[in-house]
C-alpha distance (Angstrom), angle and dihedral (degrees) to the residues before:
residue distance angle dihedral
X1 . . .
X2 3.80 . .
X3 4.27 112.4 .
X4 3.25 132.5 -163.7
X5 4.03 119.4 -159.7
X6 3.55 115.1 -103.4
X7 4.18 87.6 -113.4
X8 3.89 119.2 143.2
X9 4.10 119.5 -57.4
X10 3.81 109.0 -57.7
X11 3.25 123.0 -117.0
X12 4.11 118.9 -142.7
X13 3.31 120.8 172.4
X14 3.66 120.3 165.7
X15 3.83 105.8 -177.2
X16 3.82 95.1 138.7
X17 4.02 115.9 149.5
X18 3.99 94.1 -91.8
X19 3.43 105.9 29.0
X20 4.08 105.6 89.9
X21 3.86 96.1 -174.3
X22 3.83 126.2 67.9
X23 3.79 145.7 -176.5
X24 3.46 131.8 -132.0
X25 3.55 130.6 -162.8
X26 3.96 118.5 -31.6
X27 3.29 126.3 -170.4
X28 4.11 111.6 -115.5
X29 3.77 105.5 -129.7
X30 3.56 129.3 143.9
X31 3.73 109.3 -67.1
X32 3.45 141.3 25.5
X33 3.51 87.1 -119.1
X34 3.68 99.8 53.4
X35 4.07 83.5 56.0
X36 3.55 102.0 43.5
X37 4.32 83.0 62.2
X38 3.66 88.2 60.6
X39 3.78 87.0 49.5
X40 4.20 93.5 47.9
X41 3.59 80.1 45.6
X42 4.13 90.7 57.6
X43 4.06 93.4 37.6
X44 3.87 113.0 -172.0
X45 3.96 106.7 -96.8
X46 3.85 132.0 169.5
X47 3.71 105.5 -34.6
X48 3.95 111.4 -116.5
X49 3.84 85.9 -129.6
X50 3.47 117.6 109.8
X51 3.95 86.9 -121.1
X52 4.08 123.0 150.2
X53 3.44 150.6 153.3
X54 4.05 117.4 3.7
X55 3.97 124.7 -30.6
X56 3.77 114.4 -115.2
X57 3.80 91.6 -134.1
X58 3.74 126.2 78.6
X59 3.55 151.6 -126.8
X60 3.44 134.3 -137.7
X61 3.61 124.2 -149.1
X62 3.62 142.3 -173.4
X63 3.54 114.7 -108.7
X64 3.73 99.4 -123.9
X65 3.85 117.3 169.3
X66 3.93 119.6 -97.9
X67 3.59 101.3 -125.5
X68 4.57 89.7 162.5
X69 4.09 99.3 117.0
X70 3.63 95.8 22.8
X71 4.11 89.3 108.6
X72 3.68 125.6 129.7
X73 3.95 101.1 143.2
X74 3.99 110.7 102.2
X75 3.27 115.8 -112.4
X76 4.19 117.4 -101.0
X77 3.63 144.1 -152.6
X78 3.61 122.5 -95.2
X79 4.05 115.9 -135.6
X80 3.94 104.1 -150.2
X81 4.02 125.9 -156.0
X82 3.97 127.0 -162.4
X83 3.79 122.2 -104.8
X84 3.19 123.5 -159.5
X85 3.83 108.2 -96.4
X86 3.60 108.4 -153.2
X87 4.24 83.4 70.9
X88 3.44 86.1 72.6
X89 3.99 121.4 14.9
X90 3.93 136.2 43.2
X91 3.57 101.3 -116.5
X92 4.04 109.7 -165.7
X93 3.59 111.3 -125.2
X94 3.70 89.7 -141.2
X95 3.78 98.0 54.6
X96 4.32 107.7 91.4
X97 3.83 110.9 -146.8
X98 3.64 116.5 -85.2
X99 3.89 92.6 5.4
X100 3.74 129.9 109.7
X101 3.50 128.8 -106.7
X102 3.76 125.2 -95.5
X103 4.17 105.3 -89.9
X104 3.85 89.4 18.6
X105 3.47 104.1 100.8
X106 3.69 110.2 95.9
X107 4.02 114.8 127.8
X108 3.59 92.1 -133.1
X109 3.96 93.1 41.6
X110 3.98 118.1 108.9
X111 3.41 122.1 -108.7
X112 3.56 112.8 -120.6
X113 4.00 118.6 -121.5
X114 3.62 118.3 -102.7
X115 3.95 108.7 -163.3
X116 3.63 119.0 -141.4
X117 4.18 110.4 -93.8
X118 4.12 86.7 -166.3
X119 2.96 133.0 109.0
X120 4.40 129.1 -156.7
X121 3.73 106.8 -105.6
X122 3.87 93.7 -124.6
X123 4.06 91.5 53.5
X124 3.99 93.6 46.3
X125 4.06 93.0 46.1
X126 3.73 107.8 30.5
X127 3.46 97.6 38.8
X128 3.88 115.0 72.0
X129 3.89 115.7 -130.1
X130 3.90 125.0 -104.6
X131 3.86 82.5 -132.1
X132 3.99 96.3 64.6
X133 4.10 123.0 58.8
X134 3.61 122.4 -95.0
X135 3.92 103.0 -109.0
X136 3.45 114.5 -166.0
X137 3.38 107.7 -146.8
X138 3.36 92.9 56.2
X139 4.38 111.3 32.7
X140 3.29 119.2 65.0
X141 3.97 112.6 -156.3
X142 3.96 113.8 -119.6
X143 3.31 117.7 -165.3
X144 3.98 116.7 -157.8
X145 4.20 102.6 -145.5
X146 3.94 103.4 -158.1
X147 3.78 108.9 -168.7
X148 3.44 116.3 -95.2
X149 3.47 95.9 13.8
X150 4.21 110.8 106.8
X151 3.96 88.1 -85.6
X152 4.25 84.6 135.5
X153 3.80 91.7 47.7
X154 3.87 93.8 51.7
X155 3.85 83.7 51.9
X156 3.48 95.3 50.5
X157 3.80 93.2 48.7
X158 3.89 95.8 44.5
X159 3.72 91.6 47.6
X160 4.07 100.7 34.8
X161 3.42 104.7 29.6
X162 4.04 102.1 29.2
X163 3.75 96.6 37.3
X164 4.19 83.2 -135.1
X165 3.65 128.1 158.2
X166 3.54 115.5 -107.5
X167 3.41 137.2 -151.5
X168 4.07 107.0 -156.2
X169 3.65 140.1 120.2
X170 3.67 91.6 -77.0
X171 3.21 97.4 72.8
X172 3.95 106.1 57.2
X173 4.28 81.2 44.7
X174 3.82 85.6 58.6
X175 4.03 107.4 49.3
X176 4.02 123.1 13.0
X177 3.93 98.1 -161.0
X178 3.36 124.0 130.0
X179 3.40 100.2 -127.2
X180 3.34 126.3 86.2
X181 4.00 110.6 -114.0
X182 4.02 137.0 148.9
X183 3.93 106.6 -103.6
X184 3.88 130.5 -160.7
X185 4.07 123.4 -134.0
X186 3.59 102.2 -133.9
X187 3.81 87.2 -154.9
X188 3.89 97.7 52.6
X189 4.03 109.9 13.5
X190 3.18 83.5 -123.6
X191 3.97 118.2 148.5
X192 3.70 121.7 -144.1
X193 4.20 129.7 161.1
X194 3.71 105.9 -108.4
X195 3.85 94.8 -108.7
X196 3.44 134.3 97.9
X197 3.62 122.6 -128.0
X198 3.74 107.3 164.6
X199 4.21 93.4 77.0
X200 3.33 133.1 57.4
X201 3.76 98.9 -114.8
X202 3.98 94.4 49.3
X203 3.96 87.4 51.8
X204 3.69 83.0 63.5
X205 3.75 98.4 45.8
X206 3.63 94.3 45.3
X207 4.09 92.7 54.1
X208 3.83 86.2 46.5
X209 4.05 78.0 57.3
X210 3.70 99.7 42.9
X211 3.62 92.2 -128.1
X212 3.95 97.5 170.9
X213 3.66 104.6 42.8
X214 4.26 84.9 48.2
X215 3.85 87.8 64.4
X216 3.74 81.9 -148.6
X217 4.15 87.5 134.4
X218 3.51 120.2 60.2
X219 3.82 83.8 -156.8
X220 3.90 146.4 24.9
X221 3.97 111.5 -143.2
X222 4.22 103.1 -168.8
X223 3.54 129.8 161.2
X224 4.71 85.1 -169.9
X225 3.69 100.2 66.2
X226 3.96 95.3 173.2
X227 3.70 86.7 47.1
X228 3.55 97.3 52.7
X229 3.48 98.7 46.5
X230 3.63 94.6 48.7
X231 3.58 105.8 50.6
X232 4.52 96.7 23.5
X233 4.00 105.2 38.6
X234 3.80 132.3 47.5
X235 3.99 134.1 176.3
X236 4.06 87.2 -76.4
X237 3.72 97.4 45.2
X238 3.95 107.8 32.8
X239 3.57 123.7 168.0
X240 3.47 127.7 -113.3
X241 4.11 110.1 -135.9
X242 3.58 130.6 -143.7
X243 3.73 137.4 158.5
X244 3.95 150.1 178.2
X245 3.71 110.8 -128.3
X246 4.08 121.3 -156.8
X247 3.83 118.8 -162.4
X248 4.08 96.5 -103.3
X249 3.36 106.6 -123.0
X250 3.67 82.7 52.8
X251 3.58 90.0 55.5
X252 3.92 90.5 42.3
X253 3.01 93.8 51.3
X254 4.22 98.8 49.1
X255 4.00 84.3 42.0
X256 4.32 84.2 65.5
X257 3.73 92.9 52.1
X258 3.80 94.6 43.4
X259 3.64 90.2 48.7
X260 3.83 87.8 45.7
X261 3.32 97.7 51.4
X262 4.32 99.0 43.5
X263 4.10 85.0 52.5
X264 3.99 95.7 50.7
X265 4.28 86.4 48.1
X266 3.65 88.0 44.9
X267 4.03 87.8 42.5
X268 3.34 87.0 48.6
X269 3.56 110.0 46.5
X270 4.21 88.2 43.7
X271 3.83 89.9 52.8
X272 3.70 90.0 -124.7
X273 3.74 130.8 139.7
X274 3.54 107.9 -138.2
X275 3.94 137.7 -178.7
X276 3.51 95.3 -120.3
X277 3.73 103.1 71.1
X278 4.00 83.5 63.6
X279 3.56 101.3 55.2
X280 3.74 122.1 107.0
X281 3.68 128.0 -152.2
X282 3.76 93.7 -109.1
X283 3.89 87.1 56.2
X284 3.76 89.3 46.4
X285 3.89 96.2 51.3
X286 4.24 86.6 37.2
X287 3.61 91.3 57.3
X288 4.38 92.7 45.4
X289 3.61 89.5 -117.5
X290 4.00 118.0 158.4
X291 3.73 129.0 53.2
X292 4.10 122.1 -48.2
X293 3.76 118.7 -137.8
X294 3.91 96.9 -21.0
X295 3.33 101.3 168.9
X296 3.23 99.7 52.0
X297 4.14 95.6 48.3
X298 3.99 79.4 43.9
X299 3.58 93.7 63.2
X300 3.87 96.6 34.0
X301 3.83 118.8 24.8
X302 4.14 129.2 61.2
X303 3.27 109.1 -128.3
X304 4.30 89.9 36.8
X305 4.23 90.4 -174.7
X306 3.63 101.3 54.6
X307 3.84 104.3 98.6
X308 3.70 89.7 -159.6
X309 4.13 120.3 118.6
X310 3.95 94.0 7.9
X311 3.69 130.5 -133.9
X312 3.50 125.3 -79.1
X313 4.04 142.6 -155.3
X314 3.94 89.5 -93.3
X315 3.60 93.9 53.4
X316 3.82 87.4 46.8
X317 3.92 87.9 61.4
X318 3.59 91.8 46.0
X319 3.81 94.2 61.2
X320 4.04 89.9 40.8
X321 3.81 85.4 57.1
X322 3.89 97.1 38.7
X323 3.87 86.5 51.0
X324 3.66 90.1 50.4
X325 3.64 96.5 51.7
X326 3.49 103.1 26.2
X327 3.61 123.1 20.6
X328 3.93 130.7 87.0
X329 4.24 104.0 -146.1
X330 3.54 128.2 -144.9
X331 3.85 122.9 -179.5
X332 3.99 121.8 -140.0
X333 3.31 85.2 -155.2
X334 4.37 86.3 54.9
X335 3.84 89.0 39.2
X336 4.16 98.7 158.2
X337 3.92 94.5 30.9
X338 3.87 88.6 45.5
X339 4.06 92.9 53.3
X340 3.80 90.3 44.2
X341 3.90 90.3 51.3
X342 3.89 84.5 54.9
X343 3.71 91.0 45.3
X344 3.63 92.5 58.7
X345 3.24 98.4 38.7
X346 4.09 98.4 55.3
X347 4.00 86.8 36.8
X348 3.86 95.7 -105.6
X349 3.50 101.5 113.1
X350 4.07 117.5 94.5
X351 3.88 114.2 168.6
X352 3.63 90.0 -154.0
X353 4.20 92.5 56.2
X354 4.48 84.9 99.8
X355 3.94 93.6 172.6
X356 3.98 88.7 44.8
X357 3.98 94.3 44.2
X358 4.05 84.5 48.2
X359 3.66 89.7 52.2
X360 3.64 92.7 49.4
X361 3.95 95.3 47.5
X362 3.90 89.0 44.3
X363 3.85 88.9 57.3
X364 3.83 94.3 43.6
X365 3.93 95.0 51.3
X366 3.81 98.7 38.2
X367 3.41 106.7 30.3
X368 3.97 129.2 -164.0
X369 3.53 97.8 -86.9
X370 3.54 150.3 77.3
X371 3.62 95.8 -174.1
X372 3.74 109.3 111.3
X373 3.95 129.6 167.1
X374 4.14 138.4 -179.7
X375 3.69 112.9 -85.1
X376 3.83 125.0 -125.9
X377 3.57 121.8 -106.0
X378 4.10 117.6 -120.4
X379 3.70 104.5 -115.8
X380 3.98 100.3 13.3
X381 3.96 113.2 117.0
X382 3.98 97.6 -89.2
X383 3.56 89.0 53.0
X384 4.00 92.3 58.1
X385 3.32 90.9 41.3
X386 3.93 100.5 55.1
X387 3.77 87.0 36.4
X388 4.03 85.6 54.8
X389 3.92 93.1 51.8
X390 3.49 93.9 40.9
X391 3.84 105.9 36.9
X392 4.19 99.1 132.8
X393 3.68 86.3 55.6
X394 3.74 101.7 48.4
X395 4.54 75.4 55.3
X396 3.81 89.9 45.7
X397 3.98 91.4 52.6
X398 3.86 99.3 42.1
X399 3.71 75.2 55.0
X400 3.31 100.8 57.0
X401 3.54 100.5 41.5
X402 4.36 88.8 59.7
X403 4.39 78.3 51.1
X404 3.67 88.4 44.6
X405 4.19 97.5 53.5
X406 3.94 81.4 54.3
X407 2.96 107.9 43.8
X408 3.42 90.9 52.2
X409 3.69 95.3 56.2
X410 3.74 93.4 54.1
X411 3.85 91.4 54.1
X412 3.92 91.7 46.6
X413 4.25 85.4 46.4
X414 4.04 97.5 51.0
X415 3.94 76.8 -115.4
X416 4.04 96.4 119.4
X417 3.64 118.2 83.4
X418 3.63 93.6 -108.6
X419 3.81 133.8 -177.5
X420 4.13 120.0 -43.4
């Protein structure tokens, strides 16, 4: 478990350039969870700014690939194990199990939620726990790329500033052998294992290879987390999960324009008109285009770009717990102070490393691409709509960003159970 100390009410408020969805003030009580009520219990409405229509500034965005849709695996069952519940909830000492609360009994009366205090089997054993050091001969970091979210960046930075192997796409597109071995981009100098671990098919492949118990990657880049950690990690080789987290509508939003932008090349270079090209982003988010709750199904579901079946409250709780116990967070919004939290946390960071902490800053200020695109405006019609279709992860992220605040603190501390 994560703690805060019981100091006066803290005060988060994200309202960086970029971000699109803040916090106010929360309560500081013992658990993230505890706060996170009081934030369900102040839900993001209709922002009393007089805000509408579509920002005249931009945003930039990497140019990560889409891999939502791209599913062919069926889907599986998920085996479930007990944790112990007093981690994570206030259980009252009065209340007997399975019975109702004294003054609760009224026919008409509604029940009162009880989240979910289990986690899947392949999240609680093949994922190592936020409460135990990072050991590096054992963990192997995994790093969960959700589109539009600076997944290319962190590759760019790992690779070019780090001089870390990497387990991507690139590598499989660079050498075909069978055998697993560290290859070289002749473009970059970049080093990668020739696997590929962003698709469904190169998951496969690389367990066949035993790419996570070799140790021959320094780091996993995935956009299947159930996937990978079925078929690549065990109970002796667990990964070690981390992530960059957008504000959704954000990423909505930047998933339109990418999506726009692909279809009018691929327009283009087939010499055929097509509708696309004339669609607005008001028609798009009319229409309930663009991904539902992706995060959440990301963190919780095989097969995390099939639409089909939806996500529900329980699965939200899952990936609240799972990022509680589990999960590393970075911010978008925090790019540089995110990537140096994961730096010290997996032992790669060295304040002394000038050419490396250039490279990083270089990255974080200028980005990879020139792809830029108007930004939403909180509380115009879009925004509603994407909030609407994407409700459980606008919960998950307020989440996160309460996690984020302390886990942060612990790393800056020497409290976190960094790298050994």
């Amino acid at each position: 478990m994560l703690f805060l100390p019981n100091f006066l009410p803290l005060v988060l408020i994200f309202n960086v350039p970029g971000v699109g969805c803040k916090l106010s003030t929360i309560p500081t009580t013992s658990s993230s969870f505890e706060r996170h009520h009081y934030l369900r219990s102040q839900r993001l409405g209709v922002s009393g700014r007089d805000l509408h229509g579509v920002h005249a500034e931009e945003s930039s965005d990497d140019d990560d690939d889409d891999d939502v849709g791209k599913i062919e695996k069926e889907m599986k069952g998920n085996d479930i194990v007990l944790i112990d519940e007093s981690e994570v909830y206030d259980k009252d000492e009065n209340d007997d199990d399975g019975g109702e609360k004294e003054g609760r009994g009224g026919e008409n009366e509604e029940m009162e939620y009880s989240p979910p205090s289990l986690l899947p089997e392949y999240l609680n054993d093949h994922l190592g726990d936020l409460t135990s050091s990072f050991h590096q001969s054992v963990d192997v970091p995994l790093f969960l790329n959700i589109p539009k979210s600076g997944g290319t960046l962190m590759s760019a930075h790992y690779g070019r500033c780090l001089n870390l192997v990497e387990s991507t796409s690139r590598g499989a597109q660079l050498s075909h052998e069978k055998a697993l071995r560290i290859v070289t981009d002749p473009n970059t100098s970049i080093k990668y294992v020739n696997v590929d671990t962003t698709h469904l098919d190169g998951i496969e492949e690389a367990s066949y290879l035993s790419v996570a118990s070799s140790h021959l990657a320094d780091v996993i880049f995935t956009s299947y987390l159930y996937e990978s950690l079925t078929e690549l990690f065990d109970i002796l080789h667990p990964g070690r999960l981390f992530l960059l987290m957008r504000c959704p509508i954000e990423r909505e939003v930047s998933l339109f324009y990418h999506r726009q932008k692909v279809m009018l090349e691929e327009e283009q270079k087939n010499k055929k008109k097509g509708t696309y090209q004339n669609i607005t982003i008001e028609e798009y988010a009319e229409k309930g285009l663009g991904t539902s709750n992706l995060l959440v199904r990301m963190l919780t579901k095989p097969n995390s770009g099939q639409e089909e079946g939806g996500v529900t409250r329980d699965d939200l709780e899952i990936a609240k717990l799972m990022l509680q116990r589990k999960c590393l967070i970075g911010l978008t919004a925090r790019m540089e102070e995110s990537i140096i939290g994961f730096d010290r946390y997996f032992g790669w960071y060295d304040e002394n490393a000038l050419e490396t902490n250039k490279c990083r800053k270089n990255l974080v200020e200028h980005g990879l691409s020139t792809h830029t695109h108007p930004r939403v405006s909180e509380g115009s019609d879009v925004w509603d709509l994407f909030h609407k279709k994407n409700e459980l992860d606008m919960e998950l992220y307020e989440f996160a960003l309460d996690l984020y605040q302390e886990q942060r603190e612990k790393i800056q501390m020497g409290n976190m159970n960094t790298a050994r």
